[in-house]
C-alpha positions in Angstrom: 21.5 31.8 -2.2 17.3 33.1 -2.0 16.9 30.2 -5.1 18.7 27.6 -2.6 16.9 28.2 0.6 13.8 28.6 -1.3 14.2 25.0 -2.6 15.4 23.5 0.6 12.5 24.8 2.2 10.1 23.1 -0.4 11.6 19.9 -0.4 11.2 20.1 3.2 7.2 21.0 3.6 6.5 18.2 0.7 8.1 15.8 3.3 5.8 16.9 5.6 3.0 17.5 3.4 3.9 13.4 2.7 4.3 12.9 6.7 1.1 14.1 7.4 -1.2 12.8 4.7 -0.3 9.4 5.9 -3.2 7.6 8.1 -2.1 7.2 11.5 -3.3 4.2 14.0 -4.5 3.9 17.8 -4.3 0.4 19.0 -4.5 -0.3 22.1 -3.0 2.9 23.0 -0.1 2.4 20.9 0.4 5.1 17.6 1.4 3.8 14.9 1.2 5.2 11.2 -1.0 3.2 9.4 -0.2 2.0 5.2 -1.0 4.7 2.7 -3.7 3.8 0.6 -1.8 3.3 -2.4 -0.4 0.4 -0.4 -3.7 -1.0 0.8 -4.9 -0.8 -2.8 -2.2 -2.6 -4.1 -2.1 -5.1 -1.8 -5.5 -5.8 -2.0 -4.8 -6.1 -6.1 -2.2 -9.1 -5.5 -4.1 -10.6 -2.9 -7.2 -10.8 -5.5 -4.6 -12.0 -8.0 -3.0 -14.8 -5.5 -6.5 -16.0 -4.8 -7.8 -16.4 -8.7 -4.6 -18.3 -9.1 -5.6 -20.6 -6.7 -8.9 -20.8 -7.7 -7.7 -21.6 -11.6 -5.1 -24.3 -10.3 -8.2 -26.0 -8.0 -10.4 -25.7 -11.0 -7.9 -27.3 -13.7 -6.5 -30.0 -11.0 -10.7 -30.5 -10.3 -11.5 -31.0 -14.1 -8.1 -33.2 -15.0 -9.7 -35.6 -11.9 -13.3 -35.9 -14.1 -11.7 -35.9 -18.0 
């Protein structure tokens, strides 16, 4: 019974440990909790990868224009 209160009350300051390590926002005098840094990292990852796509298919469409 100790070992399962114990565990439930783990589980439950992790959440909050989680909860609170999130960034939170002030806009306009609105709060709202902001995107974890994982999240801004990765997005910033396929944002970088969307773009050198792009780039590549300008450059090969650019250089099949002037053989």
């Amino acid at each position: 019974m100790l070992q399962v209160l114990k565990s439930q009350l783990g589980d439950s300051m992790k959440s909050v440990r989680s909860f609170l390590q999130k960034p939170i926002k002030l806009d306009d005098g609105n709060l709202s909790f902001g995107v974890s840094a994982q999240s801004q990292r990765e997005r910033a990852r396929e944002e970088l990868r969307l773009r050198t796509r792009r780039m590549r298919r300008d450059l090969y469409d650019l250089l099949g224009q002037h053989p």
